[in-house]
N, C-alpha and C positions, 0 to 999 in steps of 0.2 A: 504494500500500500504506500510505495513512496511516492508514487505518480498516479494520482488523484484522475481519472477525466475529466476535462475542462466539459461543462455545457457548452456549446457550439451556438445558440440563441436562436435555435430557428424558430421563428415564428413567435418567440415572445416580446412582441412590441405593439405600439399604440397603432401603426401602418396593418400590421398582420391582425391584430383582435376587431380592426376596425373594415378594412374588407372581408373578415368570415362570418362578422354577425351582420353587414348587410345582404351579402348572400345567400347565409343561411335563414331570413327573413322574407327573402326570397324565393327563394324553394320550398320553404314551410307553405307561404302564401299558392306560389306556383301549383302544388302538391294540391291542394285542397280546390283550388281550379280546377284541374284538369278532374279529379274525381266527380264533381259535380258540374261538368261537361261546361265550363264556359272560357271559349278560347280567348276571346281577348287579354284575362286578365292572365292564361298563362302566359302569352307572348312579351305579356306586360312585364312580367318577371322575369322572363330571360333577360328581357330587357336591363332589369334590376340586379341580375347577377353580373353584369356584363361589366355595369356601372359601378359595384362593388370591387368588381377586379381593377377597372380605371383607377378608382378611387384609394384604395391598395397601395396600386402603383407611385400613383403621383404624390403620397405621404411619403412611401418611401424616398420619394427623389429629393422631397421638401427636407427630408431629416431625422423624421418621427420612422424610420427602419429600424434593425437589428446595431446597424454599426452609424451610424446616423450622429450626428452631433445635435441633436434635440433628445436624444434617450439615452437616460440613466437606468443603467436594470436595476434592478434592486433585490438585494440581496436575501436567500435563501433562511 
């Protein structure tokens, strides 16, 4: 146990927690669409996911990522 594994951070930041819950808001909604047959509101939500994953993206580029200079992890 002299060499610990480091956590690697994937996906523990404000960019990653914040594109999976609008996606998975998403899909919740989408899911329950399509079950009760009404297409718009799935198409609406892909739409929704799609925008989750933009939104993702461009947190990460702004800073709020893994290795980003707006996040502090915090410690265990």
């Amino acid at each position: 146990m002299s060499n610990p594994i480091a956590d690697p951070g994937h996906g523990h930041s404000p960019a990653a927690w914040t594109a999976v819950i609008i996606m998975l808001v998403g899909i919740a909604i989408g899911t329950g669409a399509f079950f009760l047959n009404v297409p718009w509101l799935v198409w609406s939500c892909v739409v929704l996911i799609a925008i989750g994953l933009i939104v993702g993206f461009i947190l990460s580029k702004v800073g709020y990522g893994v290795n980003g200079p707006k996040y502090t992890p915090k410690e265990h």
